[in-house]
Residue, then its C-alpha position, 0 to 999 in steps of 0.5 A: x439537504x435531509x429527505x423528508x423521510x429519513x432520520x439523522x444521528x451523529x456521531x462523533x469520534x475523536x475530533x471527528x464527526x459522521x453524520x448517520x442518515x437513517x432510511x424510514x425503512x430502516x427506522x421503523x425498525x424488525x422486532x427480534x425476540x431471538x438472537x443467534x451469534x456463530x463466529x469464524x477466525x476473521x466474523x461474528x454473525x449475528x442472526x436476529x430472529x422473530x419466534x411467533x407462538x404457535x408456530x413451529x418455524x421462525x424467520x431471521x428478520x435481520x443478518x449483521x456480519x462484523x469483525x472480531x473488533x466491532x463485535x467486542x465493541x458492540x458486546x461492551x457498548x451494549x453491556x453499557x447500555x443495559x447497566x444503564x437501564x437497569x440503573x434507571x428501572x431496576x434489574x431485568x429479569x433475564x429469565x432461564x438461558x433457554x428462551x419459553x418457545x411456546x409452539x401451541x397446543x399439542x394433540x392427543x390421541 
């Protein structure tokens, strides 16, 4: 029986299928307009990160830590998806490698 608050995915593999229960809390999801990816022999972490403009600190929101395997899935899952909606809204605009980090008006003397 499915809580009123949660949402449900599936997802099926193979002749497989997982039912995925998603908490409200989890749904509402974190707004995230930087990413960090560090890596070891045996993990990738990814860090997402809310820069706000104005403010010279910034919070991770998020901490995802996977295998090697799961982050070549994810990178070829996720390269996926954008070509998919690049084919439905045209090319996006990746912009320069470095993001536009608006700290605020500086001061002078």
């Amino acid at each position: 029986m499915k809580a009123k608050d949660q949402e449900d995915r599936s997802l099926e593999i193979g002749n497989n299928r997982i039912n995925i229960e998603v908490p409200e809390e989890i749904a509402d999801g974190e707004y995230a307009n930087l990413a960090m990816i560090a890596h070891s022999k045996s993990d990738f972490v990814f860090d997402f990160i809310r820069i706000l403009p104005g403010l010279p600190k910034a919070k991770v929101k998020s901490r995802v830590i996977m295998t090697p395997e799961h982050a070549k899935r994810l990178a070829h899952a996720l390269a996926e998806n954008v070509s998919r909606y690049e084919n439905q809204h045209g090319t996006i605009d990746s912009g320069s490698v470095t993001p536009d980090i608006n700290l605020g008006p500086t001061a002078e003397a």
